[in-house]
Chimera marker file (.cmm) of the C-alpha trace (Angstrom):
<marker_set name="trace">
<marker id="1" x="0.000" y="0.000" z="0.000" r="1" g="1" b="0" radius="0.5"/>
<marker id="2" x="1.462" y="3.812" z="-1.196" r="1" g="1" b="0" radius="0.5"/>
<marker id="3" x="1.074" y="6.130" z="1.611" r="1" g="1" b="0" radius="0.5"/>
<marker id="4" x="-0.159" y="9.755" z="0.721" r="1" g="1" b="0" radius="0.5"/>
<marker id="5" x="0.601" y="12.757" z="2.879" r="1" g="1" b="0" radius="0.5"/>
<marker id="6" x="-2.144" y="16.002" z="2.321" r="1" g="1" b="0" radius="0.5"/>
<marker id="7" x="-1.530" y="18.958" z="3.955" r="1" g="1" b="0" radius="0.5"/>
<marker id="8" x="-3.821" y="19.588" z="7.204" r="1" g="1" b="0" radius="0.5"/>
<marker id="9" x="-6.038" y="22.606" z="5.119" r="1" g="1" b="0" radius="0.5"/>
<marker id="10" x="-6.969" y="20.941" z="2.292" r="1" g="1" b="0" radius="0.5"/>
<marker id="11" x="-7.861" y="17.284" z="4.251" r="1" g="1" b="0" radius="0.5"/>
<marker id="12" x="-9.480" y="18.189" z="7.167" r="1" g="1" b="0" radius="0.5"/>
<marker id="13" x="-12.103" y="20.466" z="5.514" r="1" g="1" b="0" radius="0.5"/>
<marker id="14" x="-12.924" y="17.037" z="3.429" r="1" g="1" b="0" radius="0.5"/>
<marker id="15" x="-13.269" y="15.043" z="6.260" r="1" g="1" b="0" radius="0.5"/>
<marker id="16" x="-15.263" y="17.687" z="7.773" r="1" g="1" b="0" radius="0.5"/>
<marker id="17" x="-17.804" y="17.931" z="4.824" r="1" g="1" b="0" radius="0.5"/>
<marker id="18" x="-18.523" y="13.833" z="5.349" r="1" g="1" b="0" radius="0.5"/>
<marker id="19" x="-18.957" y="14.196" z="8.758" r="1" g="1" b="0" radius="0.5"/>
<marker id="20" x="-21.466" y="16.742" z="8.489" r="1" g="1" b="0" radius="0.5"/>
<marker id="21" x="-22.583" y="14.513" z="5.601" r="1" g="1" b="0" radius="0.5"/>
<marker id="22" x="-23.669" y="12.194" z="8.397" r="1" g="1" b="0" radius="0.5"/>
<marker id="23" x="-20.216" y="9.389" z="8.161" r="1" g="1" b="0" radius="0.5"/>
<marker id="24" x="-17.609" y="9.051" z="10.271" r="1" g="1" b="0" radius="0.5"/>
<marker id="25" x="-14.085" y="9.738" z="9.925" r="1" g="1" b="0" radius="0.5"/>
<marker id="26" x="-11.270" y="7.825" z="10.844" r="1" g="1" b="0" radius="0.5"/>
<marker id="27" x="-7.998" y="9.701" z="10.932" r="1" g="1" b="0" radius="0.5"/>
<marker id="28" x="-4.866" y="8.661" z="12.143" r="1" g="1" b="0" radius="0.5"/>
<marker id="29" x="-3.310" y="11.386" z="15.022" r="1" g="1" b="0" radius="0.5"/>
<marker id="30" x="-0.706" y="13.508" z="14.456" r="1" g="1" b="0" radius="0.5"/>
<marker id="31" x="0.859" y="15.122" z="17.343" r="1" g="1" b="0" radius="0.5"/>
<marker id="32" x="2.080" y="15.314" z="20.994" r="1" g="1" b="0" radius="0.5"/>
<marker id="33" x="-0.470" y="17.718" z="22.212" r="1" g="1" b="0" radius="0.5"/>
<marker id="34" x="-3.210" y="14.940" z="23.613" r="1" g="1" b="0" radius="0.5"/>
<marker id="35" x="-0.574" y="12.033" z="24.861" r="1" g="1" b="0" radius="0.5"/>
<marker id="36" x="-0.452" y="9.947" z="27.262" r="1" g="1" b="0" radius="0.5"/>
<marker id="37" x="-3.653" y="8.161" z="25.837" r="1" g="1" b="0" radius="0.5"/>
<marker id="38" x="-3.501" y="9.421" z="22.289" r="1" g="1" b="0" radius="0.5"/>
<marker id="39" x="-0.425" y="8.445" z="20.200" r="1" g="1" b="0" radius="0.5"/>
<marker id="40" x="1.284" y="10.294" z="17.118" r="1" g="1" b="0" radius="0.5"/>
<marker id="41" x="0.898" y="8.507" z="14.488" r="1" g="1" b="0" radius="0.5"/>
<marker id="42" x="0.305" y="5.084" z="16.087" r="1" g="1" b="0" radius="0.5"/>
<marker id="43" x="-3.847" y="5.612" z="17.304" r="1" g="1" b="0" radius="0.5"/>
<marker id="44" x="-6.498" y="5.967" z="15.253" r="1" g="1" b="0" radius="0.5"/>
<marker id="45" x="-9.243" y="8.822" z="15.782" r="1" g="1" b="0" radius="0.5"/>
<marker id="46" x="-12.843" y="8.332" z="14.731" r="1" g="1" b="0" radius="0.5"/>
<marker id="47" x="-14.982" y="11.352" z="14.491" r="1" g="1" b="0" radius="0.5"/>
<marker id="48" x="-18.603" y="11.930" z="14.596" r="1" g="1" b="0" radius="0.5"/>
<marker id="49" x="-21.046" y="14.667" z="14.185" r="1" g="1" b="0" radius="0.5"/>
<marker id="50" x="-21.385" y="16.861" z="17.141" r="1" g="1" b="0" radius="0.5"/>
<marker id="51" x="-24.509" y="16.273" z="18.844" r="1" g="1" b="0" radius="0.5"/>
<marker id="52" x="-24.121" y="18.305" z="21.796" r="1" g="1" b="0" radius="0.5"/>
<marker id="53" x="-20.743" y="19.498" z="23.583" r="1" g="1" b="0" radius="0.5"/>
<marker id="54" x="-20.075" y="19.082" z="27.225" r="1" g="1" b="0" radius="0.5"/>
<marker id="55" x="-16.510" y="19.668" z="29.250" r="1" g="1" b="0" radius="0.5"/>
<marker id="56" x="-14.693" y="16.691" z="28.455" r="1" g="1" b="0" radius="0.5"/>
<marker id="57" x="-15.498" y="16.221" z="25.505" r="1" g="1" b="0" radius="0.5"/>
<marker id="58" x="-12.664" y="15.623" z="22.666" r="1" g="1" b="0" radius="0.5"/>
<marker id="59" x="-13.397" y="17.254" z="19.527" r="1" g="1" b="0" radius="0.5"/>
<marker id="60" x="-12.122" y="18.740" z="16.309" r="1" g="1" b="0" radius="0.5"/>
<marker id="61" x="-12.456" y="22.656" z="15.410" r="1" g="1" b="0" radius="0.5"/>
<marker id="62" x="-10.968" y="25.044" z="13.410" r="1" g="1" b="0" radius="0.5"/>
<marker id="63" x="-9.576" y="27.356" z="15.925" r="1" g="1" b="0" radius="0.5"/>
<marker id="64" x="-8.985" y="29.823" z="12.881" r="1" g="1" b="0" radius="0.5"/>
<marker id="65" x="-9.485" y="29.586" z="8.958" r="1" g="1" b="0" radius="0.5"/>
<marker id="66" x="-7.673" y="26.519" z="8.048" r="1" g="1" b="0" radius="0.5"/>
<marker id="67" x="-6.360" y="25.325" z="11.103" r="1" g="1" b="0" radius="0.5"/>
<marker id="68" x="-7.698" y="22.484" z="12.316" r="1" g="1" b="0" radius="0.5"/>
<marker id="69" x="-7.237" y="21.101" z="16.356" r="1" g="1" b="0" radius="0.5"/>
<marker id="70" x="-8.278" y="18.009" z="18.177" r="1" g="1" b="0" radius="0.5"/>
<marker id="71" x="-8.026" y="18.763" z="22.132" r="1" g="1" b="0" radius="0.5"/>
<marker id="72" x="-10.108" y="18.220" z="25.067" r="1" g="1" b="0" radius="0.5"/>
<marker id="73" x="-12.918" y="21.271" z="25.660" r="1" g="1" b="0" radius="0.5"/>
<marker id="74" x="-12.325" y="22.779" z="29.411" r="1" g="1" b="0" radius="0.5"/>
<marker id="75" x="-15.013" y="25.299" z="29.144" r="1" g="1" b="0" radius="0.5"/>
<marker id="76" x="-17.831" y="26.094" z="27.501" r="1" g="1" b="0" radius="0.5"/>
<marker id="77" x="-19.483" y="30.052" z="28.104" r="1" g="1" b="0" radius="0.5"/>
<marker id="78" x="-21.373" y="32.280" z="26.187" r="1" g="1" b="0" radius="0.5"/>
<marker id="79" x="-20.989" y="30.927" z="23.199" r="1" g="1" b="0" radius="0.5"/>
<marker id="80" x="-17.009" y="30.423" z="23.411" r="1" g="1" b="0" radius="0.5"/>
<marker id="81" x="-15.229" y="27.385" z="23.987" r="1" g="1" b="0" radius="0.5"/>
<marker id="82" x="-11.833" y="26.854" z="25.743" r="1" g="1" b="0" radius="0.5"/>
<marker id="83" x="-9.932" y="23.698" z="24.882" r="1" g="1" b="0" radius="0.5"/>
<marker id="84" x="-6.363" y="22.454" z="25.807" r="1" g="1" b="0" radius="0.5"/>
<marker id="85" x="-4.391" y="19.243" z="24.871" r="1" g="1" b="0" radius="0.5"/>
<marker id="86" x="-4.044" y="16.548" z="27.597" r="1" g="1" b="0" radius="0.5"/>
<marker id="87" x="-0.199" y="16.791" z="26.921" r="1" g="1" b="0" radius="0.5"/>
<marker id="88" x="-0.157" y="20.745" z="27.022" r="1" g="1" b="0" radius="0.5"/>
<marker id="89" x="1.225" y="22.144" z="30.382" r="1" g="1" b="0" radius="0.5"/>
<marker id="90" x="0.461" y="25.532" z="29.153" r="1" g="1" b="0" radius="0.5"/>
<marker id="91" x="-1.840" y="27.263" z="26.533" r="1" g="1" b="0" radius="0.5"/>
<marker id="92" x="-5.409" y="27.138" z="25.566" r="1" g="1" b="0" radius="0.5"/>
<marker id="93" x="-7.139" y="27.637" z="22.362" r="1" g="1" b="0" radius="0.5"/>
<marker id="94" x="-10.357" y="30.024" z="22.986" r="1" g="1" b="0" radius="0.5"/>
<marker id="95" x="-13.076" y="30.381" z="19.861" r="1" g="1" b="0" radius="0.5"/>
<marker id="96" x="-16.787" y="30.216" z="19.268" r="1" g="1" b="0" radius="0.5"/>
<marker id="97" x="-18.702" y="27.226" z="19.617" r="1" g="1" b="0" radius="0.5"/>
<marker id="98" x="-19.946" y="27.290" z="16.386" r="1" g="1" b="0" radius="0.5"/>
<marker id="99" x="-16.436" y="26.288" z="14.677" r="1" g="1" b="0" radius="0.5"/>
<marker id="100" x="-16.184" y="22.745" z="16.064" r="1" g="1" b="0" radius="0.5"/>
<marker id="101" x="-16.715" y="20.428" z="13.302" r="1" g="1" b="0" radius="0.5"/>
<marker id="102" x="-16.501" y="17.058" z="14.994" r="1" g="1" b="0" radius="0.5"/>
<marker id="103" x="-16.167" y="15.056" z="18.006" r="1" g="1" b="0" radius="0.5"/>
<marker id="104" x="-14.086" y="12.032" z="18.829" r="1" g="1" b="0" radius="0.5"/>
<marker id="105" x="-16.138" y="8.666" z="18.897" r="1" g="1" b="0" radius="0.5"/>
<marker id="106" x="-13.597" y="6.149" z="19.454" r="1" g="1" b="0" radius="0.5"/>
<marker id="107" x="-10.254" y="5.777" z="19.507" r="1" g="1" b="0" radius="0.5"/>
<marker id="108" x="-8.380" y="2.800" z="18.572" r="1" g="1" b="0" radius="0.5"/>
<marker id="109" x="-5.047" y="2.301" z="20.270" r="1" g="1" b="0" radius="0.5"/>
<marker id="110" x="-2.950" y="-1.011" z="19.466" r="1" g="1" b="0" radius="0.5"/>
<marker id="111" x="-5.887" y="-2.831" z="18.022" r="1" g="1" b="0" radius="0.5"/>
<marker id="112" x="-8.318" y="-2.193" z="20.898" r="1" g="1" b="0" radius="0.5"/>
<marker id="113" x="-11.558" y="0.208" z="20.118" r="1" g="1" b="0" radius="0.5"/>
<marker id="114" x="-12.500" y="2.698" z="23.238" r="1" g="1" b="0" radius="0.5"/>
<marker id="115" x="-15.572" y="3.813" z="22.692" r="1" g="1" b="0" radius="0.5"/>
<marker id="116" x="-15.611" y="6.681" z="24.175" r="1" g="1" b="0" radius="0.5"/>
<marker id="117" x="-19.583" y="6.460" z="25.772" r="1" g="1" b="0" radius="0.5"/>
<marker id="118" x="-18.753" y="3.404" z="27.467" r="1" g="1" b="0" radius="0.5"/>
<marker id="119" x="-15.800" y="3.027" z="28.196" r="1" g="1" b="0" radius="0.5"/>
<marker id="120" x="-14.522" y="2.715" z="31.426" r="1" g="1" b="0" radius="0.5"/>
<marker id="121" x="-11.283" y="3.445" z="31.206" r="1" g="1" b="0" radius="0.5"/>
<marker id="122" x="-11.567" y="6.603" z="29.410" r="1" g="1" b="0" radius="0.5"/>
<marker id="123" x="-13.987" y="7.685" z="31.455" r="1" g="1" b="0" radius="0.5"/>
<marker id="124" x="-12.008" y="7.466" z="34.486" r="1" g="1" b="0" radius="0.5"/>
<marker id="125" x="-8.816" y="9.507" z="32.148" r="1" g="1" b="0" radius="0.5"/>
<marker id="126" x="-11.452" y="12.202" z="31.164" r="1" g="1" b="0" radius="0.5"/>
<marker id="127" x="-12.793" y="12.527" z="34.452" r="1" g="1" b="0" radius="0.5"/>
<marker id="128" x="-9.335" y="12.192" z="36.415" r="1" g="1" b="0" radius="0.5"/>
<marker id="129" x="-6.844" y="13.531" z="34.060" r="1" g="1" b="0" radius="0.5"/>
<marker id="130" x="-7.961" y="17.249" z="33.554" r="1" g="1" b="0" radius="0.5"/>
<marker id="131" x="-7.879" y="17.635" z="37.660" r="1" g="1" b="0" radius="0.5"/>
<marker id="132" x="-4.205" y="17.073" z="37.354" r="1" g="1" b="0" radius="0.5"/>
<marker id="133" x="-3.149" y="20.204" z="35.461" r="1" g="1" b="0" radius="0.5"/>
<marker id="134" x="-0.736" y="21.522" z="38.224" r="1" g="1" b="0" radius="0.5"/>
<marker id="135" x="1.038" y="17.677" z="38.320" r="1" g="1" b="0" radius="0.5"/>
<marker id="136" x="0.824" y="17.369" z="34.254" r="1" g="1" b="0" radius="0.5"/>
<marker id="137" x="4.182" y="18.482" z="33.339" r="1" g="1" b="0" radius="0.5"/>
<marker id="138" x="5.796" y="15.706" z="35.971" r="1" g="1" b="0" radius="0.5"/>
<marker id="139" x="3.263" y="13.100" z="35.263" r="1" g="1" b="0" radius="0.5"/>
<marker id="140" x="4.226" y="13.365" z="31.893" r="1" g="1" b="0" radius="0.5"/>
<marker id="141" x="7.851" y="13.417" z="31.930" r="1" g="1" b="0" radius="0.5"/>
<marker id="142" x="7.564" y="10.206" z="34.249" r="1" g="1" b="0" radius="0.5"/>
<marker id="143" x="5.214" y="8.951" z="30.987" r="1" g="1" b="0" radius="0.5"/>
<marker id="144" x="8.474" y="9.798" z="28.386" r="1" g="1" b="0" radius="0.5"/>
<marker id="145" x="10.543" y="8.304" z="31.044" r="1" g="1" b="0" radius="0.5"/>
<marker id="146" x="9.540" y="4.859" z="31.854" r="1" g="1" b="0" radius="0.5"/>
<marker id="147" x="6.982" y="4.148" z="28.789" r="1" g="1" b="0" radius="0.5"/>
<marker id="148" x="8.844" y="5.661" z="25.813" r="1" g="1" b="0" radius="0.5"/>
<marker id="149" x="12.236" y="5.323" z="27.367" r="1" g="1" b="0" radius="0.5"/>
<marker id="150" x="13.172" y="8.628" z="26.046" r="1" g="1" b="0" radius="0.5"/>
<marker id="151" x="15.868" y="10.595" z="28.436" r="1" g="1" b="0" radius="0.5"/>
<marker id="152" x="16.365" y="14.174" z="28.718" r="1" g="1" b="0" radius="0.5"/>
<marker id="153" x="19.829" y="14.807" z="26.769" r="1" g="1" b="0" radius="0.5"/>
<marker id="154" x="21.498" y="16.429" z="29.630" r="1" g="1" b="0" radius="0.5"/>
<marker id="155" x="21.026" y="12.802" z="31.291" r="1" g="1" b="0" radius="0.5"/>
<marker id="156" x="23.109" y="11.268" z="28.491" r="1" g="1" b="0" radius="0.5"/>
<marker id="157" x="27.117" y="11.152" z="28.007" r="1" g="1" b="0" radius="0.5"/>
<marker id="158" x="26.893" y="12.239" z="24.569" r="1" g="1" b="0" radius="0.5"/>
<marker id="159" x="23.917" y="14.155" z="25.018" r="1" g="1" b="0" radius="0.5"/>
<marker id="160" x="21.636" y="11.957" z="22.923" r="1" g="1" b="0" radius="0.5"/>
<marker id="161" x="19.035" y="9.407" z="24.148" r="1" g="1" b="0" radius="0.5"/>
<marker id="162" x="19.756" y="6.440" z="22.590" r="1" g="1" b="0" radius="0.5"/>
<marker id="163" x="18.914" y="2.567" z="23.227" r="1" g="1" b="0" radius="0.5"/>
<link id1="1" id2="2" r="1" g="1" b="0" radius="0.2"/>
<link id1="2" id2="3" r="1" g="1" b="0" radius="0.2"/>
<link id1="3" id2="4" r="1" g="1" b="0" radius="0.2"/>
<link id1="4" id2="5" r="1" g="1" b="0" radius="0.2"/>
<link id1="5" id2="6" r="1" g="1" b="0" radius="0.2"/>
<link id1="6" id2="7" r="1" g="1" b="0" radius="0.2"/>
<link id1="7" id2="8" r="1" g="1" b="0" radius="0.2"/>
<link id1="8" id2="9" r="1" g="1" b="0" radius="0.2"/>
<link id1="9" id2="10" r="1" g="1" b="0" radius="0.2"/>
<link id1="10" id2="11" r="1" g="1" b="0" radius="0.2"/>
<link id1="11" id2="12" r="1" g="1" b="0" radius="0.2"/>
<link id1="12" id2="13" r="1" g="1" b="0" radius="0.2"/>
<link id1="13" id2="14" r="1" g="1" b="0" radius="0.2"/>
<link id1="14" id2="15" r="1" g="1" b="0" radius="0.2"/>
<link id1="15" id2="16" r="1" g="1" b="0" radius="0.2"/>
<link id1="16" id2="17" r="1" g="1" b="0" radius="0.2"/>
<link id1="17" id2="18" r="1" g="1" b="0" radius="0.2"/>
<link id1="18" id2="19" r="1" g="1" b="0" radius="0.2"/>
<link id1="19" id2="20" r="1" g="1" b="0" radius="0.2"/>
<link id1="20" id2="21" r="1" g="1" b="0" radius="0.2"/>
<link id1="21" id2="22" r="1" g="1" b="0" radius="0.2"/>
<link id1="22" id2="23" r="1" g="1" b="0" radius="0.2"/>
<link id1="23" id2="24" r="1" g="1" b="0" radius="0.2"/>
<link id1="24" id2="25" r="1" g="1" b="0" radius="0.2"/>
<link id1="25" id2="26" r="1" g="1" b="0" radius="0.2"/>
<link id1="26" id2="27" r="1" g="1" b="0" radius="0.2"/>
<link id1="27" id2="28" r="1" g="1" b="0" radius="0.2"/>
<link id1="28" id2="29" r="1" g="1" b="0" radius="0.2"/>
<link id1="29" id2="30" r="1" g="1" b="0" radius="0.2"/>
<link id1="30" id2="31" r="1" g="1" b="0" radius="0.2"/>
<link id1="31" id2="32" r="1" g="1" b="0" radius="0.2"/>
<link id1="32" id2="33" r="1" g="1" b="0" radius="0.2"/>
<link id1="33" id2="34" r="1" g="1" b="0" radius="0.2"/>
<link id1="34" id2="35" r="1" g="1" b="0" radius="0.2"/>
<link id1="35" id2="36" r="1" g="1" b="0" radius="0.2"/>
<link id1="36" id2="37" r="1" g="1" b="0" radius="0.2"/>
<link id1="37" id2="38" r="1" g="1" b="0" radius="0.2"/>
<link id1="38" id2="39" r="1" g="1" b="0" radius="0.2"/>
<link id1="39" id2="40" r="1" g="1" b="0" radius="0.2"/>
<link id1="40" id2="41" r="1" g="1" b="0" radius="0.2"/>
<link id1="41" id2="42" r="1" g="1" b="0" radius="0.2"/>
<link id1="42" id2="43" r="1" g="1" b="0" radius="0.2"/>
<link id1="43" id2="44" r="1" g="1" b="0" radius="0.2"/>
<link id1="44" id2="45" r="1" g="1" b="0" radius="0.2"/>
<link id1="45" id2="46" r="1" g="1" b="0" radius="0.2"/>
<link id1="46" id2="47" r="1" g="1" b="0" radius="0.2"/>
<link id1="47" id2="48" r="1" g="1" b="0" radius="0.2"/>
<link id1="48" id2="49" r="1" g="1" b="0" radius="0.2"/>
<link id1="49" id2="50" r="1" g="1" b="0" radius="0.2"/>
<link id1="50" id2="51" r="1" g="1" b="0" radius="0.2"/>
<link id1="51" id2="52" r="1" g="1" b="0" radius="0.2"/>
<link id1="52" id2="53" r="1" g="1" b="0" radius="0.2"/>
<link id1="53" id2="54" r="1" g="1" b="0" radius="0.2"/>
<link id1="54" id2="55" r="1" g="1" b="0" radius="0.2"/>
<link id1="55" id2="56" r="1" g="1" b="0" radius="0.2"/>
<link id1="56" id2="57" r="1" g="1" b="0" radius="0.2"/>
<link id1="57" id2="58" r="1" g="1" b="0" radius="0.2"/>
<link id1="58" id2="59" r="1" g="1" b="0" radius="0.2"/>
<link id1="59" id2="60" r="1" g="1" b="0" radius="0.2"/>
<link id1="60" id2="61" r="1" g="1" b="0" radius="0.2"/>
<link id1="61" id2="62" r="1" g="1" b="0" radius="0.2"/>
<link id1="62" id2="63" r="1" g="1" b="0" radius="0.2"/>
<link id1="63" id2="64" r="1" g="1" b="0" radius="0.2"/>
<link id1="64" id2="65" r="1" g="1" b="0" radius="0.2"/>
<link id1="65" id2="66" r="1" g="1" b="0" radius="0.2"/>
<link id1="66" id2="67" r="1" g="1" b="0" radius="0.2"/>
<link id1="67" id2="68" r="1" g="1" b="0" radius="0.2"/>
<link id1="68" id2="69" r="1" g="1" b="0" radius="0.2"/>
<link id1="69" id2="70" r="1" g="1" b="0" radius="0.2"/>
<link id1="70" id2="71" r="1" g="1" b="0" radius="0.2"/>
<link id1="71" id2="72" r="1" g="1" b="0" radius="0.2"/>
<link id1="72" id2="73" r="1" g="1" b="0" radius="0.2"/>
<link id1="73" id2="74" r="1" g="1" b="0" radius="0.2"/>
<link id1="74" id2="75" r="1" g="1" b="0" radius="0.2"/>
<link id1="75" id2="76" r="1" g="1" b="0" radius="0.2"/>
<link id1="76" id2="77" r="1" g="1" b="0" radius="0.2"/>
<link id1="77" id2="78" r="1" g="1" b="0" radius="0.2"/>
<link id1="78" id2="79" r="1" g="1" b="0" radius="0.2"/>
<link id1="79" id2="80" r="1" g="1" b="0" radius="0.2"/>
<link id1="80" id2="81" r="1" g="1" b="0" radius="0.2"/>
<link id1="81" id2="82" r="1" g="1" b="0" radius="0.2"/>
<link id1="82" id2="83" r="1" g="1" b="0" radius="0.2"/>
<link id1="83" id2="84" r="1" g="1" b="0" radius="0.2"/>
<link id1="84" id2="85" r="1" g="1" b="0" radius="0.2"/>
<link id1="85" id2="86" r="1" g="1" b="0" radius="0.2"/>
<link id1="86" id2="87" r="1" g="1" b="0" radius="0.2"/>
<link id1="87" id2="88" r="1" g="1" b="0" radius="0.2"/>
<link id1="88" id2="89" r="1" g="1" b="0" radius="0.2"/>
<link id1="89" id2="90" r="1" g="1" b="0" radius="0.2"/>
<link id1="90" id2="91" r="1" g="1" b="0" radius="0.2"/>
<link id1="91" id2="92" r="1" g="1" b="0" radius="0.2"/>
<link id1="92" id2="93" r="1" g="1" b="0" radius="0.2"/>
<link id1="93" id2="94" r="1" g="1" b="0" radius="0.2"/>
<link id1="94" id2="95" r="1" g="1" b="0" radius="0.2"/>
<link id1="95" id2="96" r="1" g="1" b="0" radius="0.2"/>
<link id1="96" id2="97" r="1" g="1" b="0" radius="0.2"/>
<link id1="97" id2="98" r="1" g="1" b="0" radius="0.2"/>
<link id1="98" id2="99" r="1" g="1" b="0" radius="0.2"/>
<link id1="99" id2="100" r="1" g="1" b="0" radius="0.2"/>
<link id1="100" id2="101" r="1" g="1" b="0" radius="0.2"/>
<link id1="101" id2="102" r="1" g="1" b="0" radius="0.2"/>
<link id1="102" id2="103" r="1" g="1" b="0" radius="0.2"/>
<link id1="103" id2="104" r="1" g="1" b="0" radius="0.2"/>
<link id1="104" id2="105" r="1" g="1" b="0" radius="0.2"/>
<link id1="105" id2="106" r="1" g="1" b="0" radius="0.2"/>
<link id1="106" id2="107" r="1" g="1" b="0" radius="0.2"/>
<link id1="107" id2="108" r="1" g="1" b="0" radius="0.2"/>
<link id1="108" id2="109" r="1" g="1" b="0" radius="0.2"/>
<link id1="109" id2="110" r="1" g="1" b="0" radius="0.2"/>
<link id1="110" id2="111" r="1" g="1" b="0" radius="0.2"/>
<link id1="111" id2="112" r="1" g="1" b="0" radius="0.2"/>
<link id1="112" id2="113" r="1" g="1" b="0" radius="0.2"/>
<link id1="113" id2="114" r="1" g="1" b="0" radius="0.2"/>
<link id1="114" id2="115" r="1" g="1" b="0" radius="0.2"/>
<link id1="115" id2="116" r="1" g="1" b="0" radius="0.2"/>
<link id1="116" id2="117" r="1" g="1" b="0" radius="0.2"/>
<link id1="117" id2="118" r="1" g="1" b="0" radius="0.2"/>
<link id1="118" id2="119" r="1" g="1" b="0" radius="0.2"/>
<link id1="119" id2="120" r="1" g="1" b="0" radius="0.2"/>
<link id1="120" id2="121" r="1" g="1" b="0" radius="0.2"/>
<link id1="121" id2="122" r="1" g="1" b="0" radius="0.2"/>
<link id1="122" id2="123" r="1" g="1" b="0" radius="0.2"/>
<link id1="123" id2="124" r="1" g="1" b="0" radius="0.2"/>
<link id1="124" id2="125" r="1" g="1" b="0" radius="0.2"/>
<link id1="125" id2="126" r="1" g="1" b="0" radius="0.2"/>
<link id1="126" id2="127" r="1" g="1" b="0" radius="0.2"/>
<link id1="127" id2="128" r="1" g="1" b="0" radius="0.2"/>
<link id1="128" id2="129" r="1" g="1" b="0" radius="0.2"/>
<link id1="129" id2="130" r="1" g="1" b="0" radius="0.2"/>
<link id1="130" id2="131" r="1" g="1" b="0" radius="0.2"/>
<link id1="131" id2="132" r="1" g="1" b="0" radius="0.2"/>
<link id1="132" id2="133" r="1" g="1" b="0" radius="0.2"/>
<link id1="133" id2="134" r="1" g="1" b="0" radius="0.2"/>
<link id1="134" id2="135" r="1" g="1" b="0" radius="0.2"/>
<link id1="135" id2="136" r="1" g="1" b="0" radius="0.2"/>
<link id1="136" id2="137" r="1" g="1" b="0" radius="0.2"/>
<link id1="137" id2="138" r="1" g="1" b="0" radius="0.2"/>
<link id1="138" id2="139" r="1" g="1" b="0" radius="0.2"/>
<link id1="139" id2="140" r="1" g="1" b="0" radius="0.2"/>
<link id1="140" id2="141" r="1" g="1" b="0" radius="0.2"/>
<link id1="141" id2="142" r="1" g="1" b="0" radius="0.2"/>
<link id1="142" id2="143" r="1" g="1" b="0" radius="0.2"/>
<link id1="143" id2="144" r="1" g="1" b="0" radius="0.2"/>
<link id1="144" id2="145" r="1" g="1" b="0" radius="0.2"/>
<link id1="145" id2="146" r="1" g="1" b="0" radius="0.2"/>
<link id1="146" id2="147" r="1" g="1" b="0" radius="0.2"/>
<link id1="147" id2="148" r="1" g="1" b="0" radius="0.2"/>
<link id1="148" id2="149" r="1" g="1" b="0" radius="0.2"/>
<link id1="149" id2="150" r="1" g="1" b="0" radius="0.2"/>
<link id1="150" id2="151" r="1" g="1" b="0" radius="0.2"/>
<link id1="151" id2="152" r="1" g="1" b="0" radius="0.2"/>
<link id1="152" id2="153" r="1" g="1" b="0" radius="0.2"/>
<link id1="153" id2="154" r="1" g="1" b="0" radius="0.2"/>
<link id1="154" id2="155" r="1" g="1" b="0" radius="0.2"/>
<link id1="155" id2="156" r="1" g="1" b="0" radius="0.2"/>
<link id1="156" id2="157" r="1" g="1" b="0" radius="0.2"/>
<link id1="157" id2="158" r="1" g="1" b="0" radius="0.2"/>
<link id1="158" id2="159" r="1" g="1" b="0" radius="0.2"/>
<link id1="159" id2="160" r="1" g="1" b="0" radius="0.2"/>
<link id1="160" id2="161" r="1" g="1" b="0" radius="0.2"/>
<link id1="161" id2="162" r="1" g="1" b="0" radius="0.2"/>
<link id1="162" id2="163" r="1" g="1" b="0" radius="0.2"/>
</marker_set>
């Protein structure tokens, strides 16, 4: 299989236009911004139609004309909604309401399928993880530590994590 690589801007709006179309979407993630439970480039997201939004929920939107985000809302208020990455220490992305286009369904992470409605276990993360913003940064270097076995250089001889 030939692998094809299509610049955020022109995809997303695609996907967008099925999902509004009434299909779902399955995209595979790019990025750091929503680890520990979602992967780049190894977990697959699949997006839905927004029915209604609540804090919590994961979703994509188009923070501003063309660029597209997938992060976890932390507020919702007069018509504005805050979001932030589960991997972001710092920075929020603030917009209106009416520019999210979708909202994560499932996510499929080494073969398993979370839905996320039932699901237990990301329940519990959704419900648990956002408390922890003031412990994020050090729960997360303790995640690139001891699951991805990736060092901080100055903790190497040569300055370069390598195994």
């Amino acid at each position: 299989m030939q692998k094809l690589s299509v610049e955020n801007n022109i995809f997303l709006p695609q996907v967008v236009q099925l999902i509004q179309e009434g299909h779902k979407a399955t995209i595979i993630a790019r990025g750091n911004s929503m680890r520990p439970f979602i992967e780049d480039s190894r977990d697959k997201l699949v997006f839905g139609k927004v029915d209604r939004l609540m804090v919590g929920d994961v979703v994509l939107a188009e923070v501003e004309d063309g660029h597209f985000v997938c992060h976890r809302i932390e507020a919702i208020k007069d018509g504005m909604v805050t979001m932030r990455g589960d991997g972001n220490v710092e920075g929020t992305e603030v917009f209106p309401e009416v520019n999210v286009r979708a909202k994560l369904l499932q996510v499929v992470r080494k073969g398993k399928t979370y839905t996320l409605t039932n699901s237990r276990v990301w329940k519990c993360y959704s419900a648990v993880w956002p408390k922890l913003l003031p412990m994020r940064r050090y729960l997360l270097a303790l995640y690139r530590l001891l699951w991805l076995h990736q060092l901080p250089r100055r903790w190497t001889r040569s300055g370069a994590a390598s195994f």
